[in-house]
N, C-alpha and C positions, 0 to 999 in steps of 0.2 A: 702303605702297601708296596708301593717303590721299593722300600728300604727292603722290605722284605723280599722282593723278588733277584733286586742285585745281589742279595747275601747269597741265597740257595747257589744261585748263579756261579758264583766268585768258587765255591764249593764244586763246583760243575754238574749239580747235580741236584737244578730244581723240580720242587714236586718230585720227585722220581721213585717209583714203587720199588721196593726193595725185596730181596726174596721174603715169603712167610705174606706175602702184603703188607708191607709196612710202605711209609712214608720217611724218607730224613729231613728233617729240619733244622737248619743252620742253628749256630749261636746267637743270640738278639737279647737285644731288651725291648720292654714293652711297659705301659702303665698297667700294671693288675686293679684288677676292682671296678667302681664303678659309681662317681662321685653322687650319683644320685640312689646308690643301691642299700641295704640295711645295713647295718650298724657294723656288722661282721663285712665288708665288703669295702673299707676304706683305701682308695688308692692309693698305691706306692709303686716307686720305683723299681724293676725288678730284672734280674739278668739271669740266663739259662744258657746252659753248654749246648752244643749239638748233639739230636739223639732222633734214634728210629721209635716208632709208632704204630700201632697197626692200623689199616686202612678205615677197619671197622669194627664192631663187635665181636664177641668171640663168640662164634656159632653155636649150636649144641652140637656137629659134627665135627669141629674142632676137638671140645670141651670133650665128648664123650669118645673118641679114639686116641687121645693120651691119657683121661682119667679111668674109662669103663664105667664110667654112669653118665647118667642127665636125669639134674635135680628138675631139671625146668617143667612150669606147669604148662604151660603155652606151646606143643610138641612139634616141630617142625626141622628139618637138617638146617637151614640156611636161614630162621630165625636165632636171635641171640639166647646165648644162655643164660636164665636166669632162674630166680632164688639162691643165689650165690652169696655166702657170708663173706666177705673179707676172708678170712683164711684160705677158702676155696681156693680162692684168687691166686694167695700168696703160692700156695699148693700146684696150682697149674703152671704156674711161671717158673717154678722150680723143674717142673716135668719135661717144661718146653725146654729150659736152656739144659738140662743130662742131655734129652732127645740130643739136641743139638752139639753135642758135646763142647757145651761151654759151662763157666762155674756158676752156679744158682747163687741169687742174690740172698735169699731169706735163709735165715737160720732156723728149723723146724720148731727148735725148743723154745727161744726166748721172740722168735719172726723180726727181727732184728733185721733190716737190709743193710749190704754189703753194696755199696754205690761204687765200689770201685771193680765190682764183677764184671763180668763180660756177656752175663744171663742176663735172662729176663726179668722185669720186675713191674709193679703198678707204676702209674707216671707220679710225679709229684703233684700238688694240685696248680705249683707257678707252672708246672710244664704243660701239664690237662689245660691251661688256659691259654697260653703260646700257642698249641695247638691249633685251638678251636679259635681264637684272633686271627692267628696267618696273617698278622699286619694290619686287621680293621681295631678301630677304637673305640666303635659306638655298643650298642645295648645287644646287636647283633652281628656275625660275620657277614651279613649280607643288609644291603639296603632297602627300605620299603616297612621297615617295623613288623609289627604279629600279623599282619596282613596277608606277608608273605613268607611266613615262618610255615605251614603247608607245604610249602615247596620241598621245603628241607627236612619235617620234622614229621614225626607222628605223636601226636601228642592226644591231649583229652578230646580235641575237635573232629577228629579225622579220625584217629585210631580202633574205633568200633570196641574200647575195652580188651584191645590183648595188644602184641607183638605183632613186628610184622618183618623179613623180611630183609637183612640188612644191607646196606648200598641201596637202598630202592628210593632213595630221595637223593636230592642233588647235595651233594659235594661243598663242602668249603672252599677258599680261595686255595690251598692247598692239597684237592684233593683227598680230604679225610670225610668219612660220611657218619651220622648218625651221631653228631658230636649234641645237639639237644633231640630230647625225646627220645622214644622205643626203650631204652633201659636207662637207668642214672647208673653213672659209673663208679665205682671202687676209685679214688685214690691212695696213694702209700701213707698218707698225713694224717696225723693224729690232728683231730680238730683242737682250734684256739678260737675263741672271738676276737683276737687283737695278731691276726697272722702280719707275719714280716716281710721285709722287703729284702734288697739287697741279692747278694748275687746265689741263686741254686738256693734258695728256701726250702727246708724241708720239713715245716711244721713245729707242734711240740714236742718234744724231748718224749713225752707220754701223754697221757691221756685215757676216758675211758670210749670217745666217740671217734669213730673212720669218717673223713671225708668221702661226699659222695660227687661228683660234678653232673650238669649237663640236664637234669632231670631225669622222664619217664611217660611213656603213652598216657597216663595218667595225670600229670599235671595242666593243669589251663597257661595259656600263652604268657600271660601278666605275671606265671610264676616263674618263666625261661628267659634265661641273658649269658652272654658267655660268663659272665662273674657273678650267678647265684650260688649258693655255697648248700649245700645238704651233708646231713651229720647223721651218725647212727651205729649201734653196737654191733663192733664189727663180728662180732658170733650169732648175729640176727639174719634169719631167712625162714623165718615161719611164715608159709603163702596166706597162712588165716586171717596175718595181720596187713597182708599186701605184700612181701616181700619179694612177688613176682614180678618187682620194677625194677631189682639191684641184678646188675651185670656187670661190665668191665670188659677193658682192653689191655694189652701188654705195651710196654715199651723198653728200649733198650739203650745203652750207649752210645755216642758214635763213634767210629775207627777202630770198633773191637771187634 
């Protein structure tokens, strides 16, 4: 956690909200995974550039004043959006970085990211877990186990079966909220069971399943760790079959 806070530091600019609400997050390495976790979940070494984050979920009053709709079942401005497919996703980060007049990471036709854009784009899942660590190494970013995962999270115990609200639980060691529970998030990675390590991982080459991170109001405690992994067709958000639990957040480069 140390190491972690000297870095931001050295950057001059720890934790520090960014415009749009984001977060920056130095460059670091960390051990991804999680030696006691499923098969898919094998530690390794792993290294990430510095890059911004949003603080938190992408609302339905974000989502719906650059897209013009809201899929979401669960209706609320300041609840997260969700029934969200992966494309959605790709689709709003593209909207975000025109808005902003920066270049969009995804390519419409083949969704192909462009990592050296200066838009917006889904995090990786080595980055989605940088994140959501901020320097801790254990099963959670905070100490005390499922006990005190309440604190942070909404999850199947507490959530009453919907959304709730987001920043409304406390905070990471960096500042990021809702990083387990209220929605699982979109990552950019094509799912592997045998993912890698080494420096800015970005999955497999292809694939037919999107990484999800973090969980959903819907999952029980014993299913959330910073390094659970969820997988899923990223053209899926049919709410009949649940898909009122897939949301996402953006993230971007840093010094662009």
């Amino acid at each position: 956690m140390k190491r972690y806070l000297s870095l931001a530091a050295a950057l001059g600019c720890a934790l520090a909200v960014h415009a749009a609400e984001m977060v920056l997050l130095p460059a670091g390495s960390f051990v991804m995974g999680d030696p006691k976790g499923k098969a898919d979940e094998k530690p390794r070494r792993v290294t990430v550039g510095a890059f911004y984050i949003d603080k938190h979920e992408v609302t339905q009053k974000e989502y719906a004043e650059l897209m013009g709709t809201n899929p979401a079942k669960f209706r609320g401005d300041d609840l997260p959006v969700e029934c969200i497919r992966w494309t959605d996703a790709a689709r709003f980060c593209n909207a975000r970085s025109v808005k902003e007049g920066r270049k969009p990471c995804y390519d419409p036709e083949t969704w192909q990211c462009d990592f050296t854009a200066d838009g917006y784009r889904l995090p990786t899942e080595a980055e989605w877990e940088y994140a959501c660590r901020a320097g801790s190494s254990g099963r959670f970013h905070f100490a005390g186990g499922e006990r005190k995962l309440n604190d942070y999270a909404w999850t199947r115990s507490n959530s009453r079966e919907t959304t709730h609200r987001v920043a409304s639980r406390k905070p990471n060691p960096a500042g990021i909220f809702d990083l387990y529970g209220n929605v699982a998030e979109w990552c950019n990675d094509w799912y592997t069971e045998h993912p890698a390590g080494g420096t800015d991982p970005r999955g497999a080459a292809t694939g037919t399943k999107r990484v999800l991170r973090g969980g959903s109001w819907q999952d029980r405690a014993k299913n959330l760790s910073s390094a659970r992994r969820f997988a899923d067709d990223p053209a899926t958000a049919d709410i009949c079959q649940g898909y009122d639990t897939y949301g996402f957040r953006c993230v971007r480069n840093a010094g662009k």
